[in-house]
Backbone as a chain_set.jsonl record, in Angstrom:
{"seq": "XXXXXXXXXXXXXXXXXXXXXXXXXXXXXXXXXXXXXXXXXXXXXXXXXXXXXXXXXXXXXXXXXXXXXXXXXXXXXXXXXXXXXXXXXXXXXXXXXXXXXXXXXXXXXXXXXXXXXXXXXXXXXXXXXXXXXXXXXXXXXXXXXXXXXXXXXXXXXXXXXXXXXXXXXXXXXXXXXXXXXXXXXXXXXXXXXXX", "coords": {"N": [[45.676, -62.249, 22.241], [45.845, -60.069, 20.438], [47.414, -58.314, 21.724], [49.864, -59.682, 22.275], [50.889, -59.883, 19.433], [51.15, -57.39, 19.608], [52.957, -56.37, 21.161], [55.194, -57.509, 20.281], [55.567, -56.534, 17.817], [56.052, -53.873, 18.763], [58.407, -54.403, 19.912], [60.239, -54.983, 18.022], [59.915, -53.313, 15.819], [61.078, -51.072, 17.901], [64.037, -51.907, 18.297], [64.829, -52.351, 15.875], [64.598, -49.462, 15.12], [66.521, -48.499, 16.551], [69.864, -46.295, 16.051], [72.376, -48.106, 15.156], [76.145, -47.849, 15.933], [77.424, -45.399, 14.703], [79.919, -44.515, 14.603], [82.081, -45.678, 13.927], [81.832, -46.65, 11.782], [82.55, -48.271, 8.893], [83.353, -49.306, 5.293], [82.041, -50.755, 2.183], [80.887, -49.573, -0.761], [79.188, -50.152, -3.659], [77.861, -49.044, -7.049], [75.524, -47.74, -9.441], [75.063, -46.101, -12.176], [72.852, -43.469, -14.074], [72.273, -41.057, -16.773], [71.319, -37.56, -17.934], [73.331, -36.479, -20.163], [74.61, -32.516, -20.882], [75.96, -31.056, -23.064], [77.662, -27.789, -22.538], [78.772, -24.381, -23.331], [81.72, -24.216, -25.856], [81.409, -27.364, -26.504], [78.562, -27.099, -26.683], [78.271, -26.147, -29.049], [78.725, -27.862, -31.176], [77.574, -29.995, -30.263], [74.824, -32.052, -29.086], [71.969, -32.992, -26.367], [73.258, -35.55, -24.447], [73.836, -38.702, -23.08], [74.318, -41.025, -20.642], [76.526, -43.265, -18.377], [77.401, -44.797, -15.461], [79.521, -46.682, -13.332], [80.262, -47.455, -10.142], [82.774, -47.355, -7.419], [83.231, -47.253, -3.698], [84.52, -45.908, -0.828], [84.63, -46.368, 2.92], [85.672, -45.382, 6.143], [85.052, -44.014, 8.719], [86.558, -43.726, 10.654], [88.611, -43.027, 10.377], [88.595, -41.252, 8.195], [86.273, -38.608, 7.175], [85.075, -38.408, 5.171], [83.936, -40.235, 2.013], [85.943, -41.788, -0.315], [86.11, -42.256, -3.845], [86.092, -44.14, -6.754], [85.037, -44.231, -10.469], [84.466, -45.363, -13.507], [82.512, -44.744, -16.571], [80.616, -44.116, -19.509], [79.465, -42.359, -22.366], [77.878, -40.869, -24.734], [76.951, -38.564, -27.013], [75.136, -37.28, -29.278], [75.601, -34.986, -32.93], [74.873, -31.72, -33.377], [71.661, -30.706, -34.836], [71.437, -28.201, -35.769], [73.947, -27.405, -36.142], [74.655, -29.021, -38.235], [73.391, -28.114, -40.191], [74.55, -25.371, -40.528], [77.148, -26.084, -41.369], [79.463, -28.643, -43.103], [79.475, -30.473, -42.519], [77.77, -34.042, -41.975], [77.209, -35.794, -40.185], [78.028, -35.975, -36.728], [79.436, -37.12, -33.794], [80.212, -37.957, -30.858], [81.895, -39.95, -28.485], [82.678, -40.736, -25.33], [84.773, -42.332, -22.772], [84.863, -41.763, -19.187], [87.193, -41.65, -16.505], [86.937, -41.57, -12.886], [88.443, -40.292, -10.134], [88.198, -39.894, -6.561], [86.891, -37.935, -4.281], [83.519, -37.542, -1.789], [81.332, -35.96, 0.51], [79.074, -36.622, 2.819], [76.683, -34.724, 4.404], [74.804, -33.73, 7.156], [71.948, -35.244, 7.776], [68.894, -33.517, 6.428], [66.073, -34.594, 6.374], [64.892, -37.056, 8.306], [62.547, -38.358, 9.794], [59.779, -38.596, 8.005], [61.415, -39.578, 5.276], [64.369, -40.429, 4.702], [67.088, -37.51, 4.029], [69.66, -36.61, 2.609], [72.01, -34.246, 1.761], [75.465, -34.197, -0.481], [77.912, -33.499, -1.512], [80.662, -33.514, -3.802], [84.071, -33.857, -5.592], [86.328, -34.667, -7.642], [89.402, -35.927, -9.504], [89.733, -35.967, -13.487], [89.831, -38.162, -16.013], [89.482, -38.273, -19.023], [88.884, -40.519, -22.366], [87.785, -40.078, -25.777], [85.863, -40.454, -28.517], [86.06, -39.635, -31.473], [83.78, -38.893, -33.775], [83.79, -38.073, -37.491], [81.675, -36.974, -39.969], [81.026, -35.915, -43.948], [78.908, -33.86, -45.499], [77.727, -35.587, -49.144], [79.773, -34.606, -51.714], [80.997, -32.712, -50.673], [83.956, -33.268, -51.105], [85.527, -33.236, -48.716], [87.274, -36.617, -46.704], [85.416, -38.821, -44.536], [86.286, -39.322, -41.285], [87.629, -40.79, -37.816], [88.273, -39.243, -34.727], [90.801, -40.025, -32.284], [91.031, -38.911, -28.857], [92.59, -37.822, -26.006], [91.807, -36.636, -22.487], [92.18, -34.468, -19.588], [91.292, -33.554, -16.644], [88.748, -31.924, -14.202], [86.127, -32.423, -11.93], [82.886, -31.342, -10.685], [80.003, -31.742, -7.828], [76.726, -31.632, -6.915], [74.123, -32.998, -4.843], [71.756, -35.14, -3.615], [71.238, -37.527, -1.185], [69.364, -40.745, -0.563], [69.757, -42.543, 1.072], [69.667, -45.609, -0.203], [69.396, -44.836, -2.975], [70.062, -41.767, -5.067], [70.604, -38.752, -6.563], [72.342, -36.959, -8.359], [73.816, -33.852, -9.353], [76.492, -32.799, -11.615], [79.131, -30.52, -12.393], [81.158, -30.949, -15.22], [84.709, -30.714, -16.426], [86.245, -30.157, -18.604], [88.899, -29.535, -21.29], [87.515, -27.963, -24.348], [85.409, -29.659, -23.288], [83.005, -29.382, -21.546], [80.41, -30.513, -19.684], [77.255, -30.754, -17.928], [76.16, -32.802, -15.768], [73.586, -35.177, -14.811], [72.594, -37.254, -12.897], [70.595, -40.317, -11.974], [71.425, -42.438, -9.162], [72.319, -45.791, -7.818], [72.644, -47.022, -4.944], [74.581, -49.743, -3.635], [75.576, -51.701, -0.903], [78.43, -53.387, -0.395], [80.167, -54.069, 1.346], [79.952, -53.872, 4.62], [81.022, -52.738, 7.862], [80.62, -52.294, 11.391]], "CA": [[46.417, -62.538, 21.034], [46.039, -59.161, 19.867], [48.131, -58.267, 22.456], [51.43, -60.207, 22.085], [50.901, -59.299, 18.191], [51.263, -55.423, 19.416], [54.002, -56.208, 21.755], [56.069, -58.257, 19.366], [55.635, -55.55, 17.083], [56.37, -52.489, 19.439], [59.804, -54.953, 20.23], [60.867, -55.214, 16.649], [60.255, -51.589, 15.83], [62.585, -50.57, 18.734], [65.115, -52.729, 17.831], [65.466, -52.06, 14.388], [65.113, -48.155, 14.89], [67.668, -47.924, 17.386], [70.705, -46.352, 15.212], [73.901, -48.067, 14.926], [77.144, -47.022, 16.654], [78.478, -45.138, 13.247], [81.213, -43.729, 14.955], [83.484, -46.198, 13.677], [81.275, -47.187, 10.028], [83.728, -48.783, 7.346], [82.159, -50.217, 4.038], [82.527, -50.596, 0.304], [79.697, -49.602, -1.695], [79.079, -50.546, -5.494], [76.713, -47.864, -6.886], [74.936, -47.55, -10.866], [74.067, -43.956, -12.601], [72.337, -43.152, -15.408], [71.333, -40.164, -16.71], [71.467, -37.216, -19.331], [74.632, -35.016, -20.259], [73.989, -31.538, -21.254], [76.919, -30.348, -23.192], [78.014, -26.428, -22.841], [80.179, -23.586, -23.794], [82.064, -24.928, -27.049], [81.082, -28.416, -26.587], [77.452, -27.08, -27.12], [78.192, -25.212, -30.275], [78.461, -28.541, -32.124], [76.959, -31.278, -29.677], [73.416, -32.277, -28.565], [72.087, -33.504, -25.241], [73.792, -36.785, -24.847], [73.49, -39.496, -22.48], [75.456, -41.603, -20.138], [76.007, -43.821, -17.409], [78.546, -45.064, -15.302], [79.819, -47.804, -12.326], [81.261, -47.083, -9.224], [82.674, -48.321, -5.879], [83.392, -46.109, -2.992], [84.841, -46.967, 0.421], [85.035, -45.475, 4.025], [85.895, -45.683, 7.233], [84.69, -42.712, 9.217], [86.863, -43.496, 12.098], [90.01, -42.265, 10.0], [88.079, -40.355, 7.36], [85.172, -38.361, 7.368], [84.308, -38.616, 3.883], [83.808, -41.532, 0.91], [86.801, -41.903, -1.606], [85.609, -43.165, -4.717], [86.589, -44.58, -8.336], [84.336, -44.713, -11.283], [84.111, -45.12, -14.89], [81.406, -44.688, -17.066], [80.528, -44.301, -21.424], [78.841, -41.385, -22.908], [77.693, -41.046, -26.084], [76.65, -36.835, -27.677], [75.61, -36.567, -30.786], [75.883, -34.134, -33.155], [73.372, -31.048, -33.417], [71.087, -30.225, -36.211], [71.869, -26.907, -36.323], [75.762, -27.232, -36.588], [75.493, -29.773, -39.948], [72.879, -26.502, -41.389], [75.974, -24.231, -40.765], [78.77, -26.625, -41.876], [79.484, -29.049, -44.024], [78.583, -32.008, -41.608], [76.578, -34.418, -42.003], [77.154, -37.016, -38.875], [79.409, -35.925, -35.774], [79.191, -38.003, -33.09], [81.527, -38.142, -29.75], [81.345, -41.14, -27.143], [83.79, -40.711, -24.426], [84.736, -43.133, -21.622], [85.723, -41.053, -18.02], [87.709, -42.302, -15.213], [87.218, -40.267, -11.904], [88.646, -40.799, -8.793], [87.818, -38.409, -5.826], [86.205, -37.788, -2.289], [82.379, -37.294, -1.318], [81.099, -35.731, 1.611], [77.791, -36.508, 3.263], [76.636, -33.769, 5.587], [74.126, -34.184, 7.97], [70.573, -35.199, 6.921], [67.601, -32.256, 6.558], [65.107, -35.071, 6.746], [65.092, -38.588, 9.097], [61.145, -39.019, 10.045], [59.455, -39.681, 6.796], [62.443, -40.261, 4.931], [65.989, -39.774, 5.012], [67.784, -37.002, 3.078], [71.34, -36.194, 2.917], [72.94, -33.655, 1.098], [76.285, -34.771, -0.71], [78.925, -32.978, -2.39], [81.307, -34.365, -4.545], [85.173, -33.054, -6.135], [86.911, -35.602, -8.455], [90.221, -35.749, -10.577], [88.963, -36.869, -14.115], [90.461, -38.438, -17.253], [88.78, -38.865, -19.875], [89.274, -40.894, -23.774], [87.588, -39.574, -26.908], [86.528, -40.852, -30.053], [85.0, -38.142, -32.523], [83.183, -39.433, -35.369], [83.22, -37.016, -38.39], [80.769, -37.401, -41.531], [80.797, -34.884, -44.218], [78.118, -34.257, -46.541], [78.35, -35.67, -50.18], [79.98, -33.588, -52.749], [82.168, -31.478, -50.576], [85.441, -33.862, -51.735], [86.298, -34.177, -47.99], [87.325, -37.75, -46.114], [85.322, -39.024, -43.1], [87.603, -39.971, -40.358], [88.072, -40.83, -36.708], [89.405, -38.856, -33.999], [90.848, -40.509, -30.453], [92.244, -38.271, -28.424], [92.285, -38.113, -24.195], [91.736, -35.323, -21.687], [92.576, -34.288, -17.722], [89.865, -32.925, -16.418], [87.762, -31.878, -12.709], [84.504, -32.341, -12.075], [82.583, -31.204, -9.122], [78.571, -32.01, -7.862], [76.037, -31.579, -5.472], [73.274, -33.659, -4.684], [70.825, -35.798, -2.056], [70.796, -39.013, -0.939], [68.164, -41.218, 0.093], [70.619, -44.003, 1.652], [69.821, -46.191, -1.67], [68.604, -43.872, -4.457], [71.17, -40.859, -4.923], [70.622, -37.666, -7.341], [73.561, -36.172, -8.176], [74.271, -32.998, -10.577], [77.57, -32.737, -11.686], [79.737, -30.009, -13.733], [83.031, -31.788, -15.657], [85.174, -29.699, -17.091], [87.724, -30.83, -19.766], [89.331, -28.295, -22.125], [86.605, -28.097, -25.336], [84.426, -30.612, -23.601], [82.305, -29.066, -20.655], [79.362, -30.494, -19.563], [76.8, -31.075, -16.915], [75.458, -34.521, -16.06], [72.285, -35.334, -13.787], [72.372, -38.772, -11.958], [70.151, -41.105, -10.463], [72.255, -43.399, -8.51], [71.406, -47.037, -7.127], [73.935, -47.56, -4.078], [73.916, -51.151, -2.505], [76.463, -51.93, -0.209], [79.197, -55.016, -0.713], [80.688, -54.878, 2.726], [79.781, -53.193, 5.77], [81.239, -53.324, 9.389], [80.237, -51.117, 12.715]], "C": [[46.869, -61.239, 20.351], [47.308, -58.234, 20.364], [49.618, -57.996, 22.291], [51.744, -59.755, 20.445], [51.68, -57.843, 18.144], [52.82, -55.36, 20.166], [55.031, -57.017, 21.121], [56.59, -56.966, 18.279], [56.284, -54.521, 17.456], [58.343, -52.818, 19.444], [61.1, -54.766, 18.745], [61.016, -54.074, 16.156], [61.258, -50.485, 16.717], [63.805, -50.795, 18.809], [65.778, -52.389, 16.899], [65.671, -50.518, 14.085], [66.172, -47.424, 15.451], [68.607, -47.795, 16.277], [72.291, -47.051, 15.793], [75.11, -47.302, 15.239], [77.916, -46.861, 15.19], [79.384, -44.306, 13.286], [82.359, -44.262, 14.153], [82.888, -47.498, 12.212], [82.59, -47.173, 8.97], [82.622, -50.097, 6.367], [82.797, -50.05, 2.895], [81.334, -50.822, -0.445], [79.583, -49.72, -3.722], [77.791, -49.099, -6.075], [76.599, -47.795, -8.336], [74.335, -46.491, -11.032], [73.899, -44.213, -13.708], [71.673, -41.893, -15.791], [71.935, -38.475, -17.714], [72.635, -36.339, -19.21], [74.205, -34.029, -21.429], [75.402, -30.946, -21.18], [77.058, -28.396, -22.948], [79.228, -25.705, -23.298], [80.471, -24.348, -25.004], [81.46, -26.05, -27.512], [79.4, -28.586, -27.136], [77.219, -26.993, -28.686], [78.138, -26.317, -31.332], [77.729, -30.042, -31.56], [74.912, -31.02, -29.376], [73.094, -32.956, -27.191], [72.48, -34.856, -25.295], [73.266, -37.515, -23.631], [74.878, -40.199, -22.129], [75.263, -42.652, -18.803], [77.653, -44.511, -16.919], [78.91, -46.324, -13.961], [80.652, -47.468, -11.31], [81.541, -47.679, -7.758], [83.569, -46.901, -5.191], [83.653, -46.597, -1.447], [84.932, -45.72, 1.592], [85.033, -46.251, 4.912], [86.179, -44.423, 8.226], [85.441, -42.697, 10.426], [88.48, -42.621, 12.062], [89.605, -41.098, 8.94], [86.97, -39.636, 7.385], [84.511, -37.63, 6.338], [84.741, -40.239, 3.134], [84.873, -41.196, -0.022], [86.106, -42.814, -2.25], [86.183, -43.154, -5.517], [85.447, -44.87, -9.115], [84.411, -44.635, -12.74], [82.817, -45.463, -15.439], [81.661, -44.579, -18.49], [79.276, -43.126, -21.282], [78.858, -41.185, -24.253], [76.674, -39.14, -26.644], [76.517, -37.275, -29.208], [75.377, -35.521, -31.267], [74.43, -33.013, -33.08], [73.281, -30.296, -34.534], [71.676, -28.848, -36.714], [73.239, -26.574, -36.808], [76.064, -28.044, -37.956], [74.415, -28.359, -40.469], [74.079, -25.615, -41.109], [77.532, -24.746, -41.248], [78.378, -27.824, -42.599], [79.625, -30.562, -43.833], [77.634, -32.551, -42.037], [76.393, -35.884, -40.74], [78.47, -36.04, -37.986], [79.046, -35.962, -34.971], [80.562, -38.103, -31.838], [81.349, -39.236, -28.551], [82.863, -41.023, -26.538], [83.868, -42.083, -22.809], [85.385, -42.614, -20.23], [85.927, -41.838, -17.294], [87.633, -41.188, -14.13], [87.723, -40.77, -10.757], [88.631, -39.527, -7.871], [87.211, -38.704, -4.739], [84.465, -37.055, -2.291], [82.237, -37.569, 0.113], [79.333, -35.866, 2.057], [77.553, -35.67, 4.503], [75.373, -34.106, 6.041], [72.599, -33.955, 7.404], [69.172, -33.865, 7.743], [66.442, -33.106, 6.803], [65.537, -36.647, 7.676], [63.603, -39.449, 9.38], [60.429, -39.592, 9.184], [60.018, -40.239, 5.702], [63.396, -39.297, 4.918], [66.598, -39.264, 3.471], [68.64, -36.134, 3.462], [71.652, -35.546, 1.715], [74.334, -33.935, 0.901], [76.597, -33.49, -1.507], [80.065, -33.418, -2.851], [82.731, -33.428, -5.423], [86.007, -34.466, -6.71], [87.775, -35.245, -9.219], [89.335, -36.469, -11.932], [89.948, -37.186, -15.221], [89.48, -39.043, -18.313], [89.157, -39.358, -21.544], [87.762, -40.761, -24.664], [87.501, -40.447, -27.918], [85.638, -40.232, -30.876], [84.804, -39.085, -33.697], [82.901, -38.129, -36.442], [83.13, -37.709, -39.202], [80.802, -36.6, -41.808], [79.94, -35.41, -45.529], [78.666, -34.947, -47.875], [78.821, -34.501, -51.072], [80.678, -32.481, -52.067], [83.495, -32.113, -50.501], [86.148, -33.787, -50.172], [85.919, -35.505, -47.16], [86.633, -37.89, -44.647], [86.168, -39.373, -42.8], [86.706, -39.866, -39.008], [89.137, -40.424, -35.931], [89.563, -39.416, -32.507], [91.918, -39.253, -30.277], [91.74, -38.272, -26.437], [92.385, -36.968, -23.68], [91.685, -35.262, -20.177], [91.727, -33.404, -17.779], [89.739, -32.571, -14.662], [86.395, -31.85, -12.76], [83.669, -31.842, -10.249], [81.048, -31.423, -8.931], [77.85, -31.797, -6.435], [74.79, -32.157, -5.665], [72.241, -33.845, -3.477], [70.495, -36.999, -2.51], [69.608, -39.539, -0.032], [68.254, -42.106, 0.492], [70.771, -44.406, 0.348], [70.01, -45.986, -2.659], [69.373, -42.526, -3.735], [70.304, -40.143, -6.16], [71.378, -36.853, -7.234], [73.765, -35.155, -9.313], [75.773, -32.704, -10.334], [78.497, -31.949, -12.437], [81.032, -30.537, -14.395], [83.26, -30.975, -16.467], [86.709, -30.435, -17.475], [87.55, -29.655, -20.633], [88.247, -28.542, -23.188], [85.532, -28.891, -25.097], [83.983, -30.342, -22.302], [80.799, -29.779, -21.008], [78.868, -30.835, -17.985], [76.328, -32.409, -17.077], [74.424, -34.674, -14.594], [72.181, -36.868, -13.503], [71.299, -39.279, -11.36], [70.83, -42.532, -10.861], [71.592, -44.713, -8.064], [72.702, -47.115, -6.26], [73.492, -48.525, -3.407], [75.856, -51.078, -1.969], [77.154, -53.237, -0.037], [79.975, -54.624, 0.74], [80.256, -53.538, 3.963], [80.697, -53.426, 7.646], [81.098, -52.264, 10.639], [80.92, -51.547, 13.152]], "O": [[47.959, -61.155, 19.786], [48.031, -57.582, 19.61], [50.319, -56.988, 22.208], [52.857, -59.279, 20.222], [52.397, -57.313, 17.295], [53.684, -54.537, 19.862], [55.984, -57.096, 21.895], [57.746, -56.607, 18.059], [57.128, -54.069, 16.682], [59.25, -52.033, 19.168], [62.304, -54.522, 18.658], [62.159, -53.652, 15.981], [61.905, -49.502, 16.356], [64.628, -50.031, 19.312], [66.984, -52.14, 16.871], [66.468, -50.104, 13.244], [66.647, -46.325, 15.166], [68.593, -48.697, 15.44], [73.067, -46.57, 16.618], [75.167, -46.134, 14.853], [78.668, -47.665, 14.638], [79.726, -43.511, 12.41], [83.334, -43.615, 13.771], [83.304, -48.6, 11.854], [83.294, -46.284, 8.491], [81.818, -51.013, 6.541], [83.81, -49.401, 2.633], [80.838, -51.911, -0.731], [80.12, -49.132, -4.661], [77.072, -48.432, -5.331], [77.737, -47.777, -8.803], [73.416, -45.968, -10.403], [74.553, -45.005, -14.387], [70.609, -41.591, -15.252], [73.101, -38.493, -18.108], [72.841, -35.584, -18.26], [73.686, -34.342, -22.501], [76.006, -30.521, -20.194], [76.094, -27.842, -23.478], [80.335, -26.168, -23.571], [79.613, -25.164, -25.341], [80.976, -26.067, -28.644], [78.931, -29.564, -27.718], [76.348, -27.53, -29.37], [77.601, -26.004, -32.395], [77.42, -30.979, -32.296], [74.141, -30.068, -29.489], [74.062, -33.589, -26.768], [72.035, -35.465, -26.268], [72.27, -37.029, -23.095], [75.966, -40.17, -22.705], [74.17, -42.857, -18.273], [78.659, -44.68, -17.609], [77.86, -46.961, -13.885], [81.816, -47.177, -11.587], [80.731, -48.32, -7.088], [84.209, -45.995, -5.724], [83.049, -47.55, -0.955], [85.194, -44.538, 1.37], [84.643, -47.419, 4.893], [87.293, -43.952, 8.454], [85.175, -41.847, 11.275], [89.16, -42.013, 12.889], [90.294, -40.08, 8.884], [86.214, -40.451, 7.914], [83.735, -36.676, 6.402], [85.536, -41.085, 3.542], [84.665, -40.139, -0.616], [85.584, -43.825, -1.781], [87.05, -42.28, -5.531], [84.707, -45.733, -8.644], [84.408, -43.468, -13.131], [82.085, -46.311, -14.929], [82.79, -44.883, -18.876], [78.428, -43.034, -20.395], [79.896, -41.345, -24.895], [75.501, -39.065, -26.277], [77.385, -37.525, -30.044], [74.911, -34.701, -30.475], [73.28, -33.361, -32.813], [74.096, -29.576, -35.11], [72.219, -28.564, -37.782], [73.576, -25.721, -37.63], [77.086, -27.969, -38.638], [74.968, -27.589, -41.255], [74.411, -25.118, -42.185], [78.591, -24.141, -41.421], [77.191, -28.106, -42.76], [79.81, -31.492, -44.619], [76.657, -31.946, -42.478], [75.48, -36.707, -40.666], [79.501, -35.574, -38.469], [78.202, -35.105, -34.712], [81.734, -38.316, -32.147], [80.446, -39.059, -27.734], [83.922, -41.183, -27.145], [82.933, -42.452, -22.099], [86.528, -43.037, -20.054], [85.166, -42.794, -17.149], [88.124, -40.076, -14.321], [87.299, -41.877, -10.426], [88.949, -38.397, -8.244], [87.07, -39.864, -4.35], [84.336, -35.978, -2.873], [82.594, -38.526, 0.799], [78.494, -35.141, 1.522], [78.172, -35.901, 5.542], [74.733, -34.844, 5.291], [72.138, -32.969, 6.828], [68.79, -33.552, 8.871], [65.592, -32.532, 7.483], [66.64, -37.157, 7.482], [63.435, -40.664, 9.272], [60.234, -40.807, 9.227], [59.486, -41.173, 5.102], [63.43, -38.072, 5.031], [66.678, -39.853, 2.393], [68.576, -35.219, 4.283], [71.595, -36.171, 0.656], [74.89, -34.012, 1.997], [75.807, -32.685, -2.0], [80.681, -33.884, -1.892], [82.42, -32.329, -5.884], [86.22, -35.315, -5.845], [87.464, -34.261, -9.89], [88.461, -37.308, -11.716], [90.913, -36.43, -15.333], [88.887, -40.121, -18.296], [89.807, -38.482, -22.114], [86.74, -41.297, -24.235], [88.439, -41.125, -28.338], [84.426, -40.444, -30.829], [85.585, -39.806, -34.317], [81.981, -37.328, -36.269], [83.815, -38.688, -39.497], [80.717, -35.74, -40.932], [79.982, -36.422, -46.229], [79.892, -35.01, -47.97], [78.16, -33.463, -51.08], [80.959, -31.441, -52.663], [84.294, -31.505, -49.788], [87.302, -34.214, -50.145], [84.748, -35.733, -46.859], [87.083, -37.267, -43.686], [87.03, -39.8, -43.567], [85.635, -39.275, -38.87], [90.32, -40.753, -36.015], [88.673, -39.308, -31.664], [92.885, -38.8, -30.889], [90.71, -38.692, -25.909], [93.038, -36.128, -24.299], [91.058, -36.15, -19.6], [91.427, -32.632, -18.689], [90.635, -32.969, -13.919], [85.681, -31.283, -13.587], [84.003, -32.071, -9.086], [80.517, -31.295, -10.034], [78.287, -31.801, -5.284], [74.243, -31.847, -6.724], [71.954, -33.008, -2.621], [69.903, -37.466, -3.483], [69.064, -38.967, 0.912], [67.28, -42.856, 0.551], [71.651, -43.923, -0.364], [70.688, -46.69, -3.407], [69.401, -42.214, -2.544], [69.422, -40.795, -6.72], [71.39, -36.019, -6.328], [73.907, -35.714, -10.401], [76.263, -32.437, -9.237], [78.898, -32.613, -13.393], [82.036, -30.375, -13.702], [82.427, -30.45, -17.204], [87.688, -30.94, -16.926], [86.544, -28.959, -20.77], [87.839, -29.683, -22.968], [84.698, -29.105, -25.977], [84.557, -31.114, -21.534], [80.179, -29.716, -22.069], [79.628, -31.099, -17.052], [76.129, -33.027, -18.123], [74.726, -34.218, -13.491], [71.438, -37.519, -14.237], [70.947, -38.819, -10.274], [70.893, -43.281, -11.836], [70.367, -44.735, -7.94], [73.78, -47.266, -6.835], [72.463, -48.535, -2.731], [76.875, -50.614, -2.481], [76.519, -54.175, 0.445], [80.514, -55.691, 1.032], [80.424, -52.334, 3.769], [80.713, -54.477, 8.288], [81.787, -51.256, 10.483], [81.244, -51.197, 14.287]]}, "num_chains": 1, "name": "protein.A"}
């Protein structure tokens, strides 16, 4: 009994580790990030670490391409930092932006496969992003809060490692006055596959 147990087993393990002919892999993956933005340069001088998160789908077909085009938008939200309302005359300023990226990721060949799999990724994206500045000013300096929208063209570029499912991606985006970095972890599931 113990037997057929081991050889059932041995069958199923050979089966399932054999890899896939991914010569000619086409798919469309869905994929969820979350994770902190760390304004710099200017953007520091009046922001704080912010937060963000975003949605994305990403498609290939390695037999014509031999990278992932993707599309994603996401929402970010910075607020302001303590130290910039003690030097001005702030008292709330607040920025939540919504980016659009579209762009190409490359997976290069994995450093680990035996106890688990890890792939180095690199990542180059057009970006656009919309704006909406919240200014508060203290009482008693006679000026008007307001709201500012305004939109920005951008690039962003990243490097990471994947773990097939679970992704970690750092990323620098660079928009005129609004640089930052952003640190990812990814969830990628896969909505269509075909070998």
């Amino acid at each position: 009994m113990k037997k057929t147990f081991l050889l059932i087993f041995l069958f199923i393990a050979v089966t399932f580790a054999s890899e896939p002919p991914a010569e000619k892999a086409r798919g469309v993956f869905l994929a969820i990030g979350v994770g902190p933005r760390l304004p710099i340069d200017f953007f520091a001088n009046s922001s704080d670490l912010g937060y963000g998160f975003d949605i994305e789908i990403s498609y290939t077909d390695n037999e014509y391409l031999p990278f992932f085009i993707f599309g994603k938008v996401g929402y970010e939200q910075y607020p302001g930092s303590q130290d910039y309302y003690r030097r001005t005359q702030y008292s709330n300023l607040s920025t939540t932006a919504i980016p659009i990226n579209m762009g190409i990721r490359y997976y290069f060949p994995p450093l680990l496969e035996n106890i688990v799999l890890l792939i180095p990724i690199a990542e180059v994206s057009a970006a656009y992003s919309y704006y909406v500045k919240l200014h508060e000013f203290k009482a008693g300096t006679g000026r008007s809060n307001f709201t500012e929208d305004n939109s920005k063209i951008g690039v962003s570029g990243g490097l990471g490692i994947s773990m097939f499912m679970l992704e970690i991606i750092a990323t620098y985006n660079y928009f005129r006055t609004n640089q930052f970095v952003a640190i990812d972890l990814k969830v990628r599931l896969p909505l269509y596959i075909n070998f």
